[in-house]
TORPA-626571 format. One line per field, with one value per atom (N, C-alpha, C): x, y, z; atom name; residue in three letters; residue number from 1. Coordinates in Angstrom, 2 decimals, decimal comma. Example, Ala and Ser with C-alpha at 12.3 -4.5 7.8 and 13.67 -1.06 7.14 Angstrom:
BEGIN
east <- c(13,19 | 12,30 | 13,20 | 12,85 | 13,67 | 12,90)
north <- c(-5,69 | -4,50 | -3,30 | -2,25 | -1,06 | 0,03)
up <- c(7,80 | 7,80 | 7,80 | 7,08 | 7,14 | 7,87)
site <- c(N | CA | C | N | CA | C)
code <- c(ALA | ALA | ALA | SER | SER | SER)
pos <- c(1 | 1 | 1 | 2 | 2 | 2)
This chain:
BEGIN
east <- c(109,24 | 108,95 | 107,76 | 106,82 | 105,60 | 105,64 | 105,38 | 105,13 | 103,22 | 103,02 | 101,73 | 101,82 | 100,71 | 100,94 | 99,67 | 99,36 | 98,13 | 98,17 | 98,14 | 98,26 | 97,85 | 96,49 | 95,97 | 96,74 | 97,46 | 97,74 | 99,58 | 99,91 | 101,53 | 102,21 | 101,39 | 102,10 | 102,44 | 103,82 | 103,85 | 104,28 | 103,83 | 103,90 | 104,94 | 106,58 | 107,18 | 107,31 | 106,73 | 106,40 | 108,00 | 108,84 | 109,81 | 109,74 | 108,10 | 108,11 | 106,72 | 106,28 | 104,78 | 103,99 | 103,37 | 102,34 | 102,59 | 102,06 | 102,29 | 100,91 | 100,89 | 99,24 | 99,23 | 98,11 | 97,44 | 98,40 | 98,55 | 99,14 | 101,13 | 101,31 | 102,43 | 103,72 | 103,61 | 104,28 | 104,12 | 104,96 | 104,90 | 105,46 | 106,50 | 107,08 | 107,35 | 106,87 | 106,87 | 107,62 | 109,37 | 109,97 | 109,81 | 110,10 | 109,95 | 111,36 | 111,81 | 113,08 | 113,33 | 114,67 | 114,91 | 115,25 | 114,83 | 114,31 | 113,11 | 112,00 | 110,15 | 109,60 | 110,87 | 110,69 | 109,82 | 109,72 | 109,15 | 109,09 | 108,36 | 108,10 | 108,30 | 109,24 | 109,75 | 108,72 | 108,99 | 107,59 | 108,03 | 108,66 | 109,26 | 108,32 | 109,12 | 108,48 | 108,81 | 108,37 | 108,67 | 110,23 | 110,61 | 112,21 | 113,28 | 112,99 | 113,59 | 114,00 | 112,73 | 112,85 | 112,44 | 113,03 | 112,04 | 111,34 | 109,98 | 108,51 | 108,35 | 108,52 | 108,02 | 108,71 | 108,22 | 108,28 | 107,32 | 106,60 | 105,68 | 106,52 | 106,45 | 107,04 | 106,08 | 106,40 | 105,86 | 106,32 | 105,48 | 106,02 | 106,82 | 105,86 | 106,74 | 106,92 | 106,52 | 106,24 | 107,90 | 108,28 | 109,65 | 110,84 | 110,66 | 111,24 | 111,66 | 110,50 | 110,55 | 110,83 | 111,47 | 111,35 | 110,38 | 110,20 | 108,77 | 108,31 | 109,40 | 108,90 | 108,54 | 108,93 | 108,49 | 106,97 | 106,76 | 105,65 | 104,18 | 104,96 | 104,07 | 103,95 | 104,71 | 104,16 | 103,75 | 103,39 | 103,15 | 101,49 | 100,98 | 99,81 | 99,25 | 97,80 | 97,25 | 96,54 | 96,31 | 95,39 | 94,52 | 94,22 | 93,86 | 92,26 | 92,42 | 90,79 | 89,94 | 88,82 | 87,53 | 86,93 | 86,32 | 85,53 | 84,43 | 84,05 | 82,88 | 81,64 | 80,58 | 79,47 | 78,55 | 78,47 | 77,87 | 76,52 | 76,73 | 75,94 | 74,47 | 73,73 | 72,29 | 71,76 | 70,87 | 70,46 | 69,57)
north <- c(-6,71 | -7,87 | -7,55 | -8,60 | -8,48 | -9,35 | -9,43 | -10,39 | -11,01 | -11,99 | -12,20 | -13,13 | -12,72 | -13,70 | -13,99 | -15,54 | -16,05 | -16,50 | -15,96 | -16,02 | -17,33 | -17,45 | -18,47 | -20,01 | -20,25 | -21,02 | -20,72 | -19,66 | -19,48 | -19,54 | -19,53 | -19,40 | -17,83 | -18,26 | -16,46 | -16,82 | -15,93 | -15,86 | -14,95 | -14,76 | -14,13 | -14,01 | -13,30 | -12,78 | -11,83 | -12,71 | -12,05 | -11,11 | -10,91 | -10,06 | -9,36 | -8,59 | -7,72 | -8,78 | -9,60 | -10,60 | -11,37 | -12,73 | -14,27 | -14,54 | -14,26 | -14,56 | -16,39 | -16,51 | -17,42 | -18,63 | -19,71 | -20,73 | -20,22 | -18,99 | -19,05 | -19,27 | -19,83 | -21,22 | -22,43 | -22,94 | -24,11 | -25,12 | -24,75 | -25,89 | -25,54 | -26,15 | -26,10 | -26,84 | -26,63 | -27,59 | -27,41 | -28,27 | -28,40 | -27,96 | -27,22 | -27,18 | -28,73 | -28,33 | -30,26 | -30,18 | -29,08 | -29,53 | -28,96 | -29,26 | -28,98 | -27,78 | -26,94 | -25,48 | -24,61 | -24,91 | -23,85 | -24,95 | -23,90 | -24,62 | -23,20 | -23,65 | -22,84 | -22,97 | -21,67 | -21,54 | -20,62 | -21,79 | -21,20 | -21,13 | -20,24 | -20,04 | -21,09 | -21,48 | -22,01 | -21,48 | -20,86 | -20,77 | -20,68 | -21,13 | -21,67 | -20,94 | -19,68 | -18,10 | -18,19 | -17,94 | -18,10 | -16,83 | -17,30 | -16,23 | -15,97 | -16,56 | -16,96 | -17,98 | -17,66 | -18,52 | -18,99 | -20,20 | -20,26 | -20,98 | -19,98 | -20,48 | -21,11 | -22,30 | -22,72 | -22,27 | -22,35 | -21,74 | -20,54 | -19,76 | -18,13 | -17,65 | -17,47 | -16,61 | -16,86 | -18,51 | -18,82 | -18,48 | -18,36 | -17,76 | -16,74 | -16,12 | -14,49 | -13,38 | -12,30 | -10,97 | -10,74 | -10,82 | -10,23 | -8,43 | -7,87 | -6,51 | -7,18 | -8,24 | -8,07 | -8,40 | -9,56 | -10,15 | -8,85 | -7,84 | -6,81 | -6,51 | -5,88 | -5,40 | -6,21 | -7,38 | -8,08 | -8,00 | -8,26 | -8,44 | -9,27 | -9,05 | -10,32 | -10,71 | -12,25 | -12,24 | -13,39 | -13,61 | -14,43 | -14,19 | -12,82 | -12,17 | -12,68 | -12,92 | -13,63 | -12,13 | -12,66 | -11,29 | -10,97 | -10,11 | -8,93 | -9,42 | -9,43 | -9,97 | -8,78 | -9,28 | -7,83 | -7,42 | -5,88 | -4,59 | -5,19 | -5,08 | -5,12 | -3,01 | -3,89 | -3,01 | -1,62)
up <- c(97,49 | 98,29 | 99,20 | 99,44 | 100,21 | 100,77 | 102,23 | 103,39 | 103,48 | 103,43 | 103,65 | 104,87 | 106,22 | 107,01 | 107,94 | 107,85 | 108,44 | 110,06 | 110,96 | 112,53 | 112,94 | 112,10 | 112,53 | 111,88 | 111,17 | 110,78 | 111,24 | 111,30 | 111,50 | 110,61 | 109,83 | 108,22 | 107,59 | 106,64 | 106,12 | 104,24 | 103,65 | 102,69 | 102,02 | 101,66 | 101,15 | 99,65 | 99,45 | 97,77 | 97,26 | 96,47 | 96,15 | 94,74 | 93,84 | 93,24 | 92,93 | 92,53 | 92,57 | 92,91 | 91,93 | 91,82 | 91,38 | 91,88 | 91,07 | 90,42 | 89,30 | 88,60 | 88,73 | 88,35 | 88,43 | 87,99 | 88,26 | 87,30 | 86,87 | 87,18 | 87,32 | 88,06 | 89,62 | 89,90 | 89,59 | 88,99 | 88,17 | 89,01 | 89,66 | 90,27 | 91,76 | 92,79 | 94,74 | 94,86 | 95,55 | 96,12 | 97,84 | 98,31 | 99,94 | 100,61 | 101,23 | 101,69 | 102,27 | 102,55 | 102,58 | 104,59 | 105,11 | 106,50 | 106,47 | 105,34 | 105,72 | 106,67 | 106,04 | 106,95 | 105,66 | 105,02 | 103,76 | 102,33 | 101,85 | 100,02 | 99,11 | 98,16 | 97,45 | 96,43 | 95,44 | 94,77 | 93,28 | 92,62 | 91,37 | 90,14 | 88,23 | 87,63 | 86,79 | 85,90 | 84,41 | 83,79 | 84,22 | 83,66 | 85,43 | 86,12 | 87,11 | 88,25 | 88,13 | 89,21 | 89,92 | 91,53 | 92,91 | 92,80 | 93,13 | 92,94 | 94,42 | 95,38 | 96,83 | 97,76 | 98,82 | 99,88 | 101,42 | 101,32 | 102,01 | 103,41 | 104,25 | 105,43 | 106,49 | 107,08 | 108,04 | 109,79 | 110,83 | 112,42 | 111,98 | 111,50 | 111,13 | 112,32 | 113,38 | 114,71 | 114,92 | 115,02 | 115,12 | 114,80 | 113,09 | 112,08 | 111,64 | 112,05 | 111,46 | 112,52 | 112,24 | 113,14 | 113,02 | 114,63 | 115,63 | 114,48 | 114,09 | 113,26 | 112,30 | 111,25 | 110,01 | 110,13 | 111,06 | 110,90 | 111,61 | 112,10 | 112,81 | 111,20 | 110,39 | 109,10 | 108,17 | 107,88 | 107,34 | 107,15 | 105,81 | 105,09 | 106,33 | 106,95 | 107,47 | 106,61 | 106,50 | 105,31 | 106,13 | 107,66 | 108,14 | 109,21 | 108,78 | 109,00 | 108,29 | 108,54 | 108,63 | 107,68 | 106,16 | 105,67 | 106,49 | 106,46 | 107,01 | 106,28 | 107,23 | 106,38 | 105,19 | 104,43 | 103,47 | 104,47 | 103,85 | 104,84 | 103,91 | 105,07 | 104,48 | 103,62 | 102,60 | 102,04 | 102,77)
site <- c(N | CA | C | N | CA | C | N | CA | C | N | CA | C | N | CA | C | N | CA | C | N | CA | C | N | CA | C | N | CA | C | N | CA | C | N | CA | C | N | CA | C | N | CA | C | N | CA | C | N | CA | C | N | CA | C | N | CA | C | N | CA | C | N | CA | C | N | CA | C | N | CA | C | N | CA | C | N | CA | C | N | CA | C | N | CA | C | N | CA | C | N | CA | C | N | CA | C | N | CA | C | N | CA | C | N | CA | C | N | CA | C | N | CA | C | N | CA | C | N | CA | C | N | CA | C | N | CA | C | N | CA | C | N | CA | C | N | CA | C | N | CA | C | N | CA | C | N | CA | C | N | CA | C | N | CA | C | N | CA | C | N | CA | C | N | CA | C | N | CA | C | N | CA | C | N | CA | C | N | CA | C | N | CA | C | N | CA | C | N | CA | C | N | CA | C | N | CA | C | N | CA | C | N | CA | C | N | CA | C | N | CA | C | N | CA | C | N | CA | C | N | CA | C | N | CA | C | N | CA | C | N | CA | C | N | CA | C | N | CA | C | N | CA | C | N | CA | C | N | CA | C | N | CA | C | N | CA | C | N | CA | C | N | CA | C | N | CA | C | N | CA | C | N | CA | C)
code <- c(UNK | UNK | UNK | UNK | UNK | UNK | UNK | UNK | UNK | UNK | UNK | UNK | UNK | UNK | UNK | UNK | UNK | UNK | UNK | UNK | UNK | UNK | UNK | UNK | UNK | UNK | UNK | UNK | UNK | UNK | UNK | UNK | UNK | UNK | UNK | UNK | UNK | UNK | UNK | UNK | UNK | UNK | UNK | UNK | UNK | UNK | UNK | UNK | UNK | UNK | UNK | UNK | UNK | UNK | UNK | UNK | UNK | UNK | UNK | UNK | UNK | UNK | UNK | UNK | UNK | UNK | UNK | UNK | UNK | UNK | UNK | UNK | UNK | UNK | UNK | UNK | UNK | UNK | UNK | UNK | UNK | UNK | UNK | UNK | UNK | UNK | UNK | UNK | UNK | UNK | UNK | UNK | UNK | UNK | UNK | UNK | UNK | UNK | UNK | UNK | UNK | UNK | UNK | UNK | UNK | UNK | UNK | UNK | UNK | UNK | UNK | UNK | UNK | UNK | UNK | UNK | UNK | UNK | UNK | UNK | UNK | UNK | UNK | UNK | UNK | UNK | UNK | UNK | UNK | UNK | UNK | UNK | UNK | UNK | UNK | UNK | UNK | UNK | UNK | UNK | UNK | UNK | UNK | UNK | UNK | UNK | UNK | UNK | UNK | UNK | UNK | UNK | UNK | UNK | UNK | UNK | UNK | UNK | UNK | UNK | UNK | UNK | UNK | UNK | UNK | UNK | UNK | UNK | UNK | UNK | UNK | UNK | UNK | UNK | UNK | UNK | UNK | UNK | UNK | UNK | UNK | UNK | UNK | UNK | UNK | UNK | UNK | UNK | UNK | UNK | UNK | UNK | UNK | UNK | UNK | UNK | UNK | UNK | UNK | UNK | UNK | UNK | UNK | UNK | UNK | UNK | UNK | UNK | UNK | UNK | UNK | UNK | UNK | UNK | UNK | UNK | UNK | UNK | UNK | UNK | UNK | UNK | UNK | UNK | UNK | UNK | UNK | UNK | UNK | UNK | UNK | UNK | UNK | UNK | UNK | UNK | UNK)
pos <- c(1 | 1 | 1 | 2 | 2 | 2 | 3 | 3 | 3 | 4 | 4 | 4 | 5 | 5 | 5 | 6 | 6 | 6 | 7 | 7 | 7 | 8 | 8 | 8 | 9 | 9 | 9 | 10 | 10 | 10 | 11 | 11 | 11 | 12 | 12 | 12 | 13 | 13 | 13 | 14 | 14 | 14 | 15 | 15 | 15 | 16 | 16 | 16 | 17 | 17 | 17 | 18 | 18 | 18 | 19 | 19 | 19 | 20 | 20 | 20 | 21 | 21 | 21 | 22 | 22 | 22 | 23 | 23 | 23 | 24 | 24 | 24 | 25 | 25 | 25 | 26 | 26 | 26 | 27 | 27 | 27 | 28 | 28 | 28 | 29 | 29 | 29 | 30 | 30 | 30 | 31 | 31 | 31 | 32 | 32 | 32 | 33 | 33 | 33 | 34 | 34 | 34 | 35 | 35 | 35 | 36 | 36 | 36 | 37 | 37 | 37 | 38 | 38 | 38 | 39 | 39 | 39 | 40 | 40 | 40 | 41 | 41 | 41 | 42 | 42 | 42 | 43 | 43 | 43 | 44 | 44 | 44 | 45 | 45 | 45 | 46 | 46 | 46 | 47 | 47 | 47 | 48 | 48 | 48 | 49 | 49 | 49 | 50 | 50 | 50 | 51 | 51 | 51 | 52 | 52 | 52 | 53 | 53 | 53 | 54 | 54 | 54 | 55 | 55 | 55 | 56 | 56 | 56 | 57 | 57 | 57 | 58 | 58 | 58 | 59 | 59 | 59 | 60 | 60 | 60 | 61 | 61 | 61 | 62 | 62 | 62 | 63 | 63 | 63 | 64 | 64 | 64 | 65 | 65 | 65 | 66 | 66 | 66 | 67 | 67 | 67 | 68 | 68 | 68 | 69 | 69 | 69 | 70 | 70 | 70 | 71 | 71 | 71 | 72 | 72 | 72 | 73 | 73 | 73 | 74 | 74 | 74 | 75 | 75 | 75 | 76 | 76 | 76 | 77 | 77 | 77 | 78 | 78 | 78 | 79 | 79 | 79)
């Protein structure tokens, strides 16, 4: 399991297996209180979970270890 989480948005990304390639969630359901979107495969496997107001949600530790993925890239080094 891998945590991905965007500060700036408060969003977190729970990845329940290595990698989700491309096109392999097929089907996003919404939890039915719009706390998250589930993020299944073609044979009916939760891949993920995109949580919304994670700060709320989540242990203050997980989200310390959690992937940021909400950094701004680095501008390429001049030659």
């Amino acid at each position: 399991m891998r945590v991905e989480y965007d500060a700036t948005a408060d969003m977190a990304y729970i990845c329940l297996v290595d990698g989700i390639a491309p096109g392999e969630a097929v089907r996003q359901v919404p939890a039915e209180d719009d706390t998250a979107i589930l993020d299944y495969d073609a044979h009916g496997r939760l891949l993920g979970i995109e949580l919304f107001s994670a700060r709320r949600r989540l242990h203050p530790e997980l989200l310390a270890g959690a992937e940021r993925i909400d950094r701004e890239p680095r501008p390429p080094s001049s030659p």
